[in-house]
C-alpha positions in Angstrom: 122.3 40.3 112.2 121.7 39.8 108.6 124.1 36.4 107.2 124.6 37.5 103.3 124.9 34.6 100.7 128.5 33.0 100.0 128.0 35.0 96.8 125.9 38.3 95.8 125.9 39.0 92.2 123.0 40.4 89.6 121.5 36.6 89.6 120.8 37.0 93.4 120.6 40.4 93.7 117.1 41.3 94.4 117.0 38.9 97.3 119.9 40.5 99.2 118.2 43.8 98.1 114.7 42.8 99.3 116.2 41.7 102.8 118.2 44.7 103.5 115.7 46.7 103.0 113.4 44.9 105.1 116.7 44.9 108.2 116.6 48.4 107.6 113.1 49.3 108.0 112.5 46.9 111.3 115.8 47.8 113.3 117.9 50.4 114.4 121.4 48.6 113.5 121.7 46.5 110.7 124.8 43.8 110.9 126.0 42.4 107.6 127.6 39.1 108.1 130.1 38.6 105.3 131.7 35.2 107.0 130.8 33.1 104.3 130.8 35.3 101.9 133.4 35.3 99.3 132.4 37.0 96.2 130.3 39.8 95.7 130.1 41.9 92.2 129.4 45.9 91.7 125.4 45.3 92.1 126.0 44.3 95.8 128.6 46.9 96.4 126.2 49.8 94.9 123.2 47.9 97.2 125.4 48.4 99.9 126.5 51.7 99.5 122.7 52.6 98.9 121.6 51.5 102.1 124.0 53.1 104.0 123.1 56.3 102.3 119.7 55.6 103.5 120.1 54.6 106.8 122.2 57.8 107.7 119.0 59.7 106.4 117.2 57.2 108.9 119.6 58.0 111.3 120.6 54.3 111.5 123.5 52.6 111.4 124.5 49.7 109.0 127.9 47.5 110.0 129.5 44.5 108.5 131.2 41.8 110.5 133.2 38.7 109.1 134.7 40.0 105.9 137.8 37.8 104.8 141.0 39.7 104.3 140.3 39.5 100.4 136.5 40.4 101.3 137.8 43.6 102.7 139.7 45.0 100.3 137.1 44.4 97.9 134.9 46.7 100.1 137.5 49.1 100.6 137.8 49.4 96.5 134.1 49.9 96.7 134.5 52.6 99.1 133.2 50.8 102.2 
């Protein structure tokens, strides 16, 4: 399970990016942990979207857990 930051935006960006990439490459499942997360901006959204993209290649699976009400319809406007 990977906990993301109470924010993701372009100022954190490459850290979230870095780590779930590294997720990806060591485990089968990757669990995004959105509890304490309550912003995230179109750089995370599109880093999300990317991964998943990859992991279906990898034929892995990437999830997200403890999204907010608000959290989710964010995602769900980002296609997720």
């Amino acid at each position: 399970m990977m906990k993301v930051e109470t924010e993701v935006n372009v100022k954190n960006i490459r850290s979230f990016y870095t780590s779930l990439k590294n997720e990806l490459e060591k485990e089968s499942e990757v669990i995004l942990d959105l509890t304490d997360t309550v912003r995230i901006d179109s750089s995370a959204a599109q880093v999300i979207i990317s991964a998943m993209s990859r992991a279906a290649v990898l034929n892995k699976k990437i999830s997200i857990t403890g999204a907010s009400p608000e959290m989710k319809a964010l995602l769900s406007l980002a296609g997720l």
